[in-house]
C-alpha positions in Angstrom: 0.0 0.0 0.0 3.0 2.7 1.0 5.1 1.6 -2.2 2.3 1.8 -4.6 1.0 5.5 -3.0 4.8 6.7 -3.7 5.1 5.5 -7.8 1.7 7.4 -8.6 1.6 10.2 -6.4 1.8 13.5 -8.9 4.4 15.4 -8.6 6.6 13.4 -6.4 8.8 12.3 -9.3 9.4 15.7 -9.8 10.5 17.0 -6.9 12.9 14.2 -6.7 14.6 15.2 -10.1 14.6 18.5 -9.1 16.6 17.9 -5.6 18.8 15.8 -7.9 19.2 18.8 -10.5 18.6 16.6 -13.3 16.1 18.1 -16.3 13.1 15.5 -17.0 13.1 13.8 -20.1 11.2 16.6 -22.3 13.8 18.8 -21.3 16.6 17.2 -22.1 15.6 16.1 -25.5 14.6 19.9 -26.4 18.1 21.0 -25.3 19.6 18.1 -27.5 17.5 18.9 -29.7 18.7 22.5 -29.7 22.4 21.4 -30.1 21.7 19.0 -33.0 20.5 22.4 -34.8 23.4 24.6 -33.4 25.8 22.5 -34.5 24.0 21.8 -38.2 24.0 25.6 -38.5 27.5 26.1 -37.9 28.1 23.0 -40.2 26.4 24.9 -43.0 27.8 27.9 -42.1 31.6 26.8 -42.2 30.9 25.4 -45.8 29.4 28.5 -47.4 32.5 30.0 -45.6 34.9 28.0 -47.1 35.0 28.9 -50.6 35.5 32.5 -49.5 38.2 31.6 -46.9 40.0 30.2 -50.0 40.3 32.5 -52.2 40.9 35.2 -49.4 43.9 33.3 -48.4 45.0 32.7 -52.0 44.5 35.7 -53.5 45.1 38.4 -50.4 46.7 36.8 -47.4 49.5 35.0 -49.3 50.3 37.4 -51.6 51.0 39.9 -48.8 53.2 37.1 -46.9 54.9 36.6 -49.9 55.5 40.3 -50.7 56.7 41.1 -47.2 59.1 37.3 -47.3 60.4 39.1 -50.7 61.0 42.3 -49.1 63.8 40.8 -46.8 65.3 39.1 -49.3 67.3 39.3 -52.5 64.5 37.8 -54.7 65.1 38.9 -58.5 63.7 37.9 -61.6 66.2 35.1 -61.9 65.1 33.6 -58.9 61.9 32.5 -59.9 62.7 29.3 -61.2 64.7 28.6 -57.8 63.3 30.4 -55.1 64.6 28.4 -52.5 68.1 29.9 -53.3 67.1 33.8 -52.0 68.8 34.7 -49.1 67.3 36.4 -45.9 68.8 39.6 -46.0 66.5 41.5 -43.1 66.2 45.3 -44.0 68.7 46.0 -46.5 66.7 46.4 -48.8 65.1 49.3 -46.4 68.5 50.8 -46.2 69.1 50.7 -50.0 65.7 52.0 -50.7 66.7 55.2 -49.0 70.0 55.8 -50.3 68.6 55.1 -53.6 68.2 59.1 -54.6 65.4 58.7 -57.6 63.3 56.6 -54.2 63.9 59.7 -52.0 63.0 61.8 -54.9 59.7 59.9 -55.5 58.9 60.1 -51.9 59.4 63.7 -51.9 56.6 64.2 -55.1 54.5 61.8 -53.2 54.8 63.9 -50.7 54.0 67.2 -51.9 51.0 65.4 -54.2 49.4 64.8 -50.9 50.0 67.9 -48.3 49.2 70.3 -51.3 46.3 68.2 -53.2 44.9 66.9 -50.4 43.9 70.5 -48.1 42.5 71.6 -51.8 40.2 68.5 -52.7 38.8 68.8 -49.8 38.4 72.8 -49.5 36.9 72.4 -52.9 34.8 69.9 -52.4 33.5 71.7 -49.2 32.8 75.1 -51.1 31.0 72.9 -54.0 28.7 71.4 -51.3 27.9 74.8 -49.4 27.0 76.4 -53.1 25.0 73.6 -53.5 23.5 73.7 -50.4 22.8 77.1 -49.9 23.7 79.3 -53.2 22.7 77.4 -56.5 19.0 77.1 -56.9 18.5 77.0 -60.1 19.9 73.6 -62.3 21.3 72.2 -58.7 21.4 68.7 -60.9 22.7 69.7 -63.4 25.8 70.8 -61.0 25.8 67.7 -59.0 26.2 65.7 -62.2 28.6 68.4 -63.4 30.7 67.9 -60.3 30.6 64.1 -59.7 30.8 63.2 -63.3 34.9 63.0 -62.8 34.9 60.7 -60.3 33.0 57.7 -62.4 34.9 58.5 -65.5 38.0 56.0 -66.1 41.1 58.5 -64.5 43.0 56.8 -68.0 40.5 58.4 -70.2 40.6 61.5 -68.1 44.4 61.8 -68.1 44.6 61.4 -72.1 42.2 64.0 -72.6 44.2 66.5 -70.0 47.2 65.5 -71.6 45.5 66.6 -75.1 44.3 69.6 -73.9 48.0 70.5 -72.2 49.3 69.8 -75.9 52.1 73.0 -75.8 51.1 73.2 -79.7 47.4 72.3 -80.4 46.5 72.0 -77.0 43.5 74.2 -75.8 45.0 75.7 -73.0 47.4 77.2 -74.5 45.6 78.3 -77.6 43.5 79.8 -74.9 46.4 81.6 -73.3 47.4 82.8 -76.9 44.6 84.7 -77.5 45.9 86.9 -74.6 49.3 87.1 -75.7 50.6 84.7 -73.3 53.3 81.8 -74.9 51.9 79.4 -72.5 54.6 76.3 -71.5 54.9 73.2 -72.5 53.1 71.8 -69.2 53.8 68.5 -68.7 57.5 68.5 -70.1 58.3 71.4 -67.9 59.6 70.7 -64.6 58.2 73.8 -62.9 54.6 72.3 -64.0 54.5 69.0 -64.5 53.0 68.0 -60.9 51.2 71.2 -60.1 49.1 70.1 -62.8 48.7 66.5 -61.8 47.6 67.8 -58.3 45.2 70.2 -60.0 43.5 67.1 -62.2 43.1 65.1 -59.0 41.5 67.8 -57.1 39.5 68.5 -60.4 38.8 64.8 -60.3 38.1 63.9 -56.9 36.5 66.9 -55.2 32.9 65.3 -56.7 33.3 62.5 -54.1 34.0 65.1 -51.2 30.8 67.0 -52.4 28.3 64.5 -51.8 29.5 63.5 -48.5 29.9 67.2 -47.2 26.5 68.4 -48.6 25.0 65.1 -46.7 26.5 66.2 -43.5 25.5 69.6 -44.1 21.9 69.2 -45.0 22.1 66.8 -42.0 22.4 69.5 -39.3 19.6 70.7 -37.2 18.0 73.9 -38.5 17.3 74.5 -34.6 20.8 75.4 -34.1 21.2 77.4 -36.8 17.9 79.4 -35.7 19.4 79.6 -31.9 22.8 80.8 -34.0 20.8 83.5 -35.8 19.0 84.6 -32.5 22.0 85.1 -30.5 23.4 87.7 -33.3 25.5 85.0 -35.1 26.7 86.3 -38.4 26.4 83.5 -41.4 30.3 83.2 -41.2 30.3 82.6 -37.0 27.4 80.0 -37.8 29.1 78.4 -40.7 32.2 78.4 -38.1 30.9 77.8 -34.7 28.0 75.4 -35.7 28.4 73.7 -38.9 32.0 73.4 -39.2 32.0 71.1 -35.7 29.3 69.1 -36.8 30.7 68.1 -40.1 33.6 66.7 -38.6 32.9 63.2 -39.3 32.0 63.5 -42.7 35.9 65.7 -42.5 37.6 62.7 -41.4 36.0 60.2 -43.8 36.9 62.3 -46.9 40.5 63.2 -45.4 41.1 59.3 -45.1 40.0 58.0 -47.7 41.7 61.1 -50.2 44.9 60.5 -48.5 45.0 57.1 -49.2 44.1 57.4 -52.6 46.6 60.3 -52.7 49.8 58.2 -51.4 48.9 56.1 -53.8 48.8 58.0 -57.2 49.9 56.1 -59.9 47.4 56.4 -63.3 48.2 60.0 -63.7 51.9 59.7 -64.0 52.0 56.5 -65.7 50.0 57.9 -68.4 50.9 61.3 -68.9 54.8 61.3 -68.2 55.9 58.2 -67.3 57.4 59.7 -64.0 59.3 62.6 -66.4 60.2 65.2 -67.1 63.7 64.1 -64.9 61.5 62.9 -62.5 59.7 65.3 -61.9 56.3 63.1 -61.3 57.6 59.8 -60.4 55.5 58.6 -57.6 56.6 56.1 -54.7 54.0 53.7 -56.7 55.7 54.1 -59.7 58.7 53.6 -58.5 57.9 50.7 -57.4 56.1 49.3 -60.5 59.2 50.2 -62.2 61.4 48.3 -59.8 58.9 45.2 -60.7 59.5 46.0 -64.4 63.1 45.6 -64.2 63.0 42.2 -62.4 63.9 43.6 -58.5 61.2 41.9 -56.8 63.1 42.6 -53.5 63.6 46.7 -54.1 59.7 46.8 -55.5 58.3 44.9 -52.2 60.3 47.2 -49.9 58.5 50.0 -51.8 55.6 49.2 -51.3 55.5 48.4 -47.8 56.5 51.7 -47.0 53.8 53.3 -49.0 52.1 50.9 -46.9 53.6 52.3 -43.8 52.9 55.8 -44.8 49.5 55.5 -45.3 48.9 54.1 -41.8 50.6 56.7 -40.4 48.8 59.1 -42.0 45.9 57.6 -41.3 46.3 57.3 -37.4 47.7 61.6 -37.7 44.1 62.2 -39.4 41.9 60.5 -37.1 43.9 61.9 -33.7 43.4 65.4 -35.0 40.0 65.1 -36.8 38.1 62.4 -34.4 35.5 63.6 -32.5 36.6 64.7 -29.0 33.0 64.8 -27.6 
């Protein structure tokens, strides 16, 4: 009688399991259950993967192994049939690239190419977005199209037809400047000219992608603020200043990264319009580079490259410590 009253009282089984901390049997299949699906998720989800993880390792992680491996070492064209006879050579390569004169020459135009064209892309693509914001009210498409149309245009097909128009003899510019009297130069076989008007077709080029993003952070501040501004006897340059200015910091930093990487890397200009010349004059630390491939100096051209690489991250940290928001 006491045995049978234990086996069917409810609820007695259950307090049991419980003092015991084991889950009943309805539990623990749903939590089974529950793994099985995990575990075929993740499955699934590490196959899909896998093709991507492939080709990311082929065609981006071990290149860049391999370029930095070639770096510190005296790989050359003639070592390609026996690369395991290169030699580990650490940083010479470093050292040679800087007392190589026509290297520190290229770094000095890539220099200049980016503190003097990068301040005017984004000053003039800045002033394009206020004047479209606030000035132009008539055609404002016709002016965005006007202005961005650089940027989706092939920078080849833009650089032959500056180099046509910079002809010294037929070109427009200077049958332009002939009208007035003036025996313009021969622009891009001048060394006084040549890269002040590379940096002026990049700003010409680029300052369409600056526009949009600085007339979406302008038309994204509050027209409270401006009001309040306006109230408290702000004048249109103290607002501009004082309260736009701050607030389009972000969209400041994104266009003054992503121009000065494009910047230390400028290559299709010079490739196409003067092959580095005149004397140098426009040979970029790319183009170096590409030229150090050319002749077969794998090792020089890797070294190259990885300092353009370590330029650009310096840069990169310099603009977002001075142009990150502090709030």
């Amino acid at each position: 009688m006491t045995s049978m009253s234990t086996k069917t009282l409810p609820g007695r089984g259950d307090v049991h399991e419980l003092s015991t901390g084991r889950p009943d049997g309805s539990a623990g299949r749903r939590h089974s259950a529950v793994r099985r699906t995990a575990r075929a998720q993740a499955r699934a989800a590490w196959i899909l993967g896998v093709p991507f993880l492939a080709l990311f390792a082929a065609f981006m992680v071990l290149p860049v192994v391999w370029s930095l491996l070639m770096s510190m070492t005296d790989t050359e064209s003639a070592d390609l049939r026996t690369p395991l006879n290169v030699s580990f050579i650490g940083f010479d390569n470093y050292v040679r690239l800087f007392e190589d004169e026509q290297f520190v020459h290229a770094l000095r135009n890539t220099g200049v190419f980016v503190l003097v064209g990068l301040p005017l892309t984004l000053a003039a693509g800045l002033a394009a977005a206020v004047a479209l914001d606030r000035g132009i009210r008539r055609f404002r498409a016709v002016f965005r199209v006007g202005f961005y149309l650089p940027v989706i245009t092939s920078v080849v097909a833009v650089a032959v037809i500056w180099k046509t128009l910079l002809d010294p003899r037929a070109g427009l510019v200077n049958t332009v400047l002939a009208w007035f009297g003036i025996n313009g130069p021969a622009w891009l076989a001048d060394t006084r000219f040549a890269l002040p008007v590379m940096i002026v077709m990049a700003v010409w080029r680029n300052l369409g992608t600056v526009m949009i993003i600085m007339l979406a952070g302008l038309q994204s501040v509050p027209q409270s603020l401006m009001e309040a501004a306006e109230l408290d006897g702000a004048g249109a340059w103290q607002r501009f200043w004082r309260v736009t200015f701050p607030l389009l910091r972000p969209a400041l930093l994104l266009t003054a990264v992503t121009t000065g990487i494009n910047y230390l890397q400028f290559f299709d200009e010079p490739f196409v319009m003067t092959n580095g010349g005149p004397l140098d004059s426009t040979l970029s630390a790319t183009l170096y580079s590409y030229n150090q491939f050319g002749n077969g100096n794998y090792d020089m051209a890797s070294a190259a490259g990885y300092v353009v690489f370590v330029l650009i991250v310096a840069l990169t940290v310099l603009q977002f410590r001075v142009l990150r928001d502090k709030d």
